[in-house]
N, C-alpha and C positions, 0 to 999 in steps of 0.2 A: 271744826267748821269755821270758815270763815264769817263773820257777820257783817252784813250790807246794807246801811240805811240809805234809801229812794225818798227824797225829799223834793220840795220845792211847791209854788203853788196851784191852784185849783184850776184845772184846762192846761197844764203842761204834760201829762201824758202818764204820769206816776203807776195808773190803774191797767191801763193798756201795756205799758213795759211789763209790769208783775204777769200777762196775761200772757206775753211774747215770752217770757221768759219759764212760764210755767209750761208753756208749749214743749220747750224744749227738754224741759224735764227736772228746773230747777225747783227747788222748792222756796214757796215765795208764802209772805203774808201779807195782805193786805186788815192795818190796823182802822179804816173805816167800816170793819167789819168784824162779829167774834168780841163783842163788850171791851174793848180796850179802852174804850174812851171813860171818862165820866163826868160828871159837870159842876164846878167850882167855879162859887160867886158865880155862875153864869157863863164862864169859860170853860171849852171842851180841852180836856187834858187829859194824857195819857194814864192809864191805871197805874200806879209801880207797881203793885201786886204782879199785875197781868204779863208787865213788861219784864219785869224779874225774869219770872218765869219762864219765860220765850228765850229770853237770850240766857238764861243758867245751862244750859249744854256744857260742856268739856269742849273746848276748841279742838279740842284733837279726837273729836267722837266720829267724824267725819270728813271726805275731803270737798265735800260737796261746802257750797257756799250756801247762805240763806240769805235772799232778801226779804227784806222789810221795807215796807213802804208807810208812811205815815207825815205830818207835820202836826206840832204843835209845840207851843210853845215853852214846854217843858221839857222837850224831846233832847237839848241839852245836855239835860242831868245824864242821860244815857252814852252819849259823846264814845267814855272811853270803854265802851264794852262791845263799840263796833269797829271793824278794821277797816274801814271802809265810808266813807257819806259820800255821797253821787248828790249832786243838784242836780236837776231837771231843768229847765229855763224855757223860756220861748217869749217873743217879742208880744207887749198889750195886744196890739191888733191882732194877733193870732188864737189869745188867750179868750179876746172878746168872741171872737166866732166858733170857736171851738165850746166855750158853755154855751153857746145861743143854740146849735146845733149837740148838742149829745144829750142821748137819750137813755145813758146809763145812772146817771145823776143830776138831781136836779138843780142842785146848790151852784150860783149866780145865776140864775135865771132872772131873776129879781132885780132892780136898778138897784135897791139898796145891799144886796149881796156883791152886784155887780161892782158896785163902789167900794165893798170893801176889800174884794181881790184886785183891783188898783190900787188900794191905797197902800194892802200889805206886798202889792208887786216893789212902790216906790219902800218901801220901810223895811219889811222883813228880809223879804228876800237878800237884799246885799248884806245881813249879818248872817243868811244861810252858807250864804256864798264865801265868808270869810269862814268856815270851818269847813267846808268840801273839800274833798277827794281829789274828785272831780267835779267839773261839772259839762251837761251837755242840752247845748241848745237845740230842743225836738221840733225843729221845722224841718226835719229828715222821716221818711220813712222810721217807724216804731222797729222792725226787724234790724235796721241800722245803728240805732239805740242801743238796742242790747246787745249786736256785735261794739259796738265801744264801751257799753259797761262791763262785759263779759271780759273783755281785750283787758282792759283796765286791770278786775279783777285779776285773773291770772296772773298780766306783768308785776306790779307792785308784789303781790304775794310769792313770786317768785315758782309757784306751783303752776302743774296742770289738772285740767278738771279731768276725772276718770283716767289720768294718767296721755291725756290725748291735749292737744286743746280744741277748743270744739268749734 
């Protein structure tokens, strides 16, 4: 199985892909859900326990691909056990109206939330972006998204999904 980390920040679209993409039959996890997280010093970080165990598969148990979605800061250590890191991107102004208006999560709602998915647009981000894949900026249609992370997927790996591509 190929493994697929979906990264990037909060209002770029991470949740909605995993949800396009489960549509279509992939199998996806979204790590803001299902106890992966845990809380050191006060910062949210991935479990290794939790994370181990998700990506311990046999890469060749399967030709289906699996995406993961998640960011945090530790998600590095994980790097070389995925074939794959997609950045997510989308311009501040977009990223500002997209949390003011969703009603799936409430995280930046808050000026001081608000503030700090700006601050980690200007900081984080461009060291996500130096270990991507890819990456794609989702001021496109979500269903076009995942035809270029999917595109992507296949090309680089050199396979097809179900023997098709899709």
């Amino acid at each position: 199985m190929k493994r697929v980390l979906i990264t990037g920040m909060s209002g770029t679209g991470k949740s909605s892909l995993l949800s396009e993409l489960s549509a279509r039959g992939y199998d996806t996890v979204d790590t803001d859900y299902g106890d992966y997280f845990e809380t050191v010093d006060g910062e949210r970080l991935w479990r290794t326990d939790r994370i181990d165990a998700l990506l311990a598969a046999d890469p060749r148990d399967d030709a289906e691909p699996l995406f993961v979605q998640g960011t945090t800061r530790n998600q590095t250590m994980f790097y070389p056990r995925f074939d794959h890191i997609v950045l997510l991107s989308a311009p501040a102004e977009v990223l500002v109206e997209r949390l003011a208006d969703r009603a799936t999560n409430s995280y930046g709602k808050s000026p001081d939330e608000l503030a700090e998915v700006l601050e980690n647009l200007a900081t984080v981000e461009p060291l996500l972006r130096a270990s991507a894949t890819l990456e794609v900026v989702t001021t496109v249609p979500v269903a076009e998204v995942a035809d270029i992370v999917v595109a992507h997927v296949v090309q680089v790996s050199g396979d097809t999904l179900d023997g098709e591509p899709r």
